[in-house]
matplotlib code that plots the C-alpha trace (Angstrom):
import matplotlib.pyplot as plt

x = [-168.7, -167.4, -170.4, -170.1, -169.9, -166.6, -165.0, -165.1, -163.9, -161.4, -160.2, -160.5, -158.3, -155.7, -155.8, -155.3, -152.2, -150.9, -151.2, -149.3, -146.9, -145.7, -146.0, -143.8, -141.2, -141.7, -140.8, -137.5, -136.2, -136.5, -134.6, -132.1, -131.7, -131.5, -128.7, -126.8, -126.7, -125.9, -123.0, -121.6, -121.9, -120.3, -117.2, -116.9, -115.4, -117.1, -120.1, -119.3, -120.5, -117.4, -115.9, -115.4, -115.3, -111.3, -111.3, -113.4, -111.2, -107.9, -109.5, -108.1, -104.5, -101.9, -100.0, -101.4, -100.5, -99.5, -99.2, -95.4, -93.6, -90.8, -88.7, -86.4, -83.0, -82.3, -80.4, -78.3, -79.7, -77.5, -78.2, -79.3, -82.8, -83.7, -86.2, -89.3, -90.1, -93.1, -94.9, -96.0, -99.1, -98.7, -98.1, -94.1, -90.9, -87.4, -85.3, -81.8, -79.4, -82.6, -84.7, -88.2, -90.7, -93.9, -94.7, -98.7, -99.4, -97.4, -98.4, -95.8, -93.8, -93.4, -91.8, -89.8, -88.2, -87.9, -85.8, -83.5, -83.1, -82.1, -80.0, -78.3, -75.0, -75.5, -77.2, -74.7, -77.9, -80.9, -83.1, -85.8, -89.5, -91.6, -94.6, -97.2, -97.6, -100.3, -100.0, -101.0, -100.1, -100.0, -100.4, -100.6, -99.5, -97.2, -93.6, -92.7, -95.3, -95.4, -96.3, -95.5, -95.6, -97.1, -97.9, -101.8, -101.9, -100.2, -102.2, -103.3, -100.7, -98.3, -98.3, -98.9, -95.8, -93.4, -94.4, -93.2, -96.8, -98.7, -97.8, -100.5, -101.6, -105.5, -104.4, -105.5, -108.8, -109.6, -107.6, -109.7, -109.4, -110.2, -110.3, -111.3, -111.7, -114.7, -114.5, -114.1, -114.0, -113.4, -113.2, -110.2, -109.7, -111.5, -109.4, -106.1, -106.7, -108.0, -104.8, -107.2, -105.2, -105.7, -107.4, -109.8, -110.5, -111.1, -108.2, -107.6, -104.6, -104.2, -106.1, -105.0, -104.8, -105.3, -104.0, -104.8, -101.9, -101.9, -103.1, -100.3, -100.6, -102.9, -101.1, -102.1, -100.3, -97.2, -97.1, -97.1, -94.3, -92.3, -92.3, -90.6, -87.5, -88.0, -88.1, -84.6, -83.1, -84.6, -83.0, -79.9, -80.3, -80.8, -78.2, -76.0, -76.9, -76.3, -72.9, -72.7, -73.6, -71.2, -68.1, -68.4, -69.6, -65.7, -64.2, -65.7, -64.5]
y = [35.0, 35.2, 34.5, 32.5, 35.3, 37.1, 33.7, 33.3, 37.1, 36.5, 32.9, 34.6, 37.5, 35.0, 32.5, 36.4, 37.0, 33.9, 33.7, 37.4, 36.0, 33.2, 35.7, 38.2, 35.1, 33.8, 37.0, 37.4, 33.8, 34.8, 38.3, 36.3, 33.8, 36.2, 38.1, 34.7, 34.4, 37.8, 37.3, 33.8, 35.4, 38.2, 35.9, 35.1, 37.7, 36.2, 37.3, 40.6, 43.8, 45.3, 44.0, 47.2, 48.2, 47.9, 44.7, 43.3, 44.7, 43.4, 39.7, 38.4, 40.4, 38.5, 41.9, 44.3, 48.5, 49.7, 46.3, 44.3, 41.2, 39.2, 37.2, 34.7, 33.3, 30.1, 28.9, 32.3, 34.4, 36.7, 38.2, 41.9, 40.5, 38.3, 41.0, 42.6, 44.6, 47.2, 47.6, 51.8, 52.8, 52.5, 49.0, 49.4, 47.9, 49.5, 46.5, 47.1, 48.4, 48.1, 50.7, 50.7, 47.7, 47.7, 44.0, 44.1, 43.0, 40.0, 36.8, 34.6, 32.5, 35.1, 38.0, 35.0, 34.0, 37.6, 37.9, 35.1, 36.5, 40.1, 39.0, 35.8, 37.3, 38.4, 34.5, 32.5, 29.9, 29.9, 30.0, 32.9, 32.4, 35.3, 35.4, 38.4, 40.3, 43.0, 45.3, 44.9, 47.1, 45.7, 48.3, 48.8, 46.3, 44.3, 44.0, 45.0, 47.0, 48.3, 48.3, 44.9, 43.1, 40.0, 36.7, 36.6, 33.0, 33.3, 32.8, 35.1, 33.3, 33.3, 37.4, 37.3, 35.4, 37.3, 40.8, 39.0, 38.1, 40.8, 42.4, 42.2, 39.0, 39.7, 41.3, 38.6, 38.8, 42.5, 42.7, 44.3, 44.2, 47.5, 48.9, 52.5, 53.3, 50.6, 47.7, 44.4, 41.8, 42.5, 38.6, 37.6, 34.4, 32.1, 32.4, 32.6, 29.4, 27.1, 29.0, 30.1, 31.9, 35.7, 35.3, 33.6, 35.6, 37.9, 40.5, 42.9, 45.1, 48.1, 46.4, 47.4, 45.2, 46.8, 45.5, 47.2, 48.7, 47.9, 51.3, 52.6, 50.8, 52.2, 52.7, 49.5, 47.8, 50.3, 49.2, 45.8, 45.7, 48.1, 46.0, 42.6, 45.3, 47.7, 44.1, 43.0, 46.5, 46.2, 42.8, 43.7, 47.2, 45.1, 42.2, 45.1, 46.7, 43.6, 43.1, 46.5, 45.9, 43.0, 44.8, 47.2, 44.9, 42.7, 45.8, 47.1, 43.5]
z = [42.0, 38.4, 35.8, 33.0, 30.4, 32.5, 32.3, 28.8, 28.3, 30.7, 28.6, 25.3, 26.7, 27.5, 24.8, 22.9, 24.8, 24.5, 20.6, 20.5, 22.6, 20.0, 17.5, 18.8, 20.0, 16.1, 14.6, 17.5, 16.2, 12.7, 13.3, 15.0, 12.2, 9.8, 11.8, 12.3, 8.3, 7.7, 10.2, 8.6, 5.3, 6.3, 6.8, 3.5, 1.3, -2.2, -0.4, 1.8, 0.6, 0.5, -2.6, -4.8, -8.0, -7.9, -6.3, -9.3, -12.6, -10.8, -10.2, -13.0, -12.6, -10.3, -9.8, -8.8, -8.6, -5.0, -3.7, -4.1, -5.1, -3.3, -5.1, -4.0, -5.2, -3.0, -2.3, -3.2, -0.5, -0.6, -3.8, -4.7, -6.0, -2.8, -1.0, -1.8, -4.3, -4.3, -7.3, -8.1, -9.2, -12.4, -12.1, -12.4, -10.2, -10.3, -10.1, -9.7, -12.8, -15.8, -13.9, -13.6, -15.6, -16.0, -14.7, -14.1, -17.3, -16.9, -15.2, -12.5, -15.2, -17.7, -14.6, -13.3, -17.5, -17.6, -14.2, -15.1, -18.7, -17.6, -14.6, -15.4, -15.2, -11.5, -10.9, -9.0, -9.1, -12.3, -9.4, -9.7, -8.0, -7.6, -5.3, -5.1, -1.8, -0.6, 2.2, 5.8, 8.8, 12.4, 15.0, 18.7, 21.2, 19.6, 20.2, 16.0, 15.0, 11.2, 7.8, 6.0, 2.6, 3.4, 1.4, 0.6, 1.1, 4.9, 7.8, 10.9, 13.1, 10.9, 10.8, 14.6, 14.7, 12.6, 14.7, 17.7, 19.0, 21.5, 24.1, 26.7, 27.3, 26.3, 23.2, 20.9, 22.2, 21.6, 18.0, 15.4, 11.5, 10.1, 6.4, 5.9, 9.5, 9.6, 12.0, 9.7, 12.5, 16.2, 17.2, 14.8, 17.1, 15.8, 12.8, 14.8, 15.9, 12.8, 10.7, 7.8, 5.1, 4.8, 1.6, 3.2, 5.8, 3.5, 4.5, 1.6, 0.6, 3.2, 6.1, 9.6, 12.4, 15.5, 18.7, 22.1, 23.5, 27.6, 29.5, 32.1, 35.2, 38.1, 41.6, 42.9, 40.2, 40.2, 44.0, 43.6, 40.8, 43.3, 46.5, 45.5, 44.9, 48.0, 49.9, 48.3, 48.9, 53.1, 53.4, 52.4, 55.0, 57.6, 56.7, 57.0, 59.9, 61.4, 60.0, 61.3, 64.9, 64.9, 64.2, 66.8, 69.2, 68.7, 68.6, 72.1, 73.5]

ax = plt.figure().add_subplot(projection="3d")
ax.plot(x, y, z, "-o")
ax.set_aspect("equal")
plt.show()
């Protein structure tokens, strides 16, 4: 028989147990809600932790040093001046015929005036528009992989689209954005699909995008891609062997 004093040991051991319990599950729920937080901020590139020192003195300039410009003459697409541009790092473009300018300290309007100025001999059209571009590489499994000036404003399909898309089927689910060998993002999805703007993903001048490249198939998979053709070439072995043994047979008779 259990006494009177065991039970109430036995009940305050419990009711002890249960009250670290909740404790423990409080603190778990608060981690977790901190981590959720940290993660949606961490989305937002006003409030990442990676905006540097550089990032901050060229937040007021529209050009910036090692990045490029394109510039478009429509409807004269034909023109000298209709591709991109990339700007040095000293903030300078070598346009065709008046060398190298200095155009960082310039803002959209005044390049574009000073464009049509310089070249409106060579305009067929006085149609000059000039948009800034940074630099993004797209590497891996995709069918046009490289190193691109791209519009900041663009979105994550947009880029997908104009390097032909990925090559394994699963490849939009493992791509990666990395920037000085860190892992950015590795679930770039959710912004594929909603077409947010790179800007607002928060993708950055020299950011990589890695996309899986599909492994070499095992020997299973090599023999499944093999028979459909070993098949074909059977049939027509035994099509004719049959054509064949139909000959001689007439020619016996």
């Amino acid at each position: 028989m259990i006494n009177n004093s065991t039970h109430k040991a036995v009940s305050s051991l419990m009711l002890i147990m249960i009250l670290h319990i909740q404790v423990i599950s409080s603190g778990d729920l608060l981690y977790a809600g901190e981590i959720e937080t940290k993660n949606i901020n961490s989305a937002n590139p006003i409030l990442t932790e990676n905006t540097t020192t550089e990032m901050i003195q060229n937040a007021d300039k529209i050009f910036i040093p090692g990045d490029g410009i394109l510039i478009n003459t429509f409807p004269d697409t034909s023109s000298f001046l209709n591709r991109p541009f990339p700007i040095d790092n000293l903030g300078r473009v070598e346009f065709p015929m008046i060398g190298k300018v200095k155009i960082t300290d310039m803002n959209i309007s005044e390049l574009q005036d000073f464009l049509k100025n310089k070249f409106k001999s060579y305009l067929r059209f006085p149609n000059v528009l000039v948009k800034p571009m940074i630099r993004l590489s797209v590497l891996g499994g995709v069918p046009n992989p490289g190193l691109f000036y791209v519009d900041h404003d663009q979105s994550l399909w947009e880029v997908m689209y104009g390097v032909g898309g990925t090559v394994d089927e699963d490849g939009l689910k493992d791509m990666r954005l990395e920037r000085d060998t860190d892992v950015v993002f590795d679930n770039l999805i959710p912004f594929f699909e909603k077409g947010v703007s790179l800007k607002n993903i928060g993708i950055q001048s020299g950011d990589q995008i890695w996309v899986p490249t599909p492994g070499r198939p095992n020997i299973w998979q090599q023999i499944r891609e093999i028979i459909p053709v070993a098949t074909l070439l059977v049939s027509w072995y035994l099509v004719y062997l049959n054509f064949q043994q139909q000959a001689n047979n007439a020619s016996a008779r």
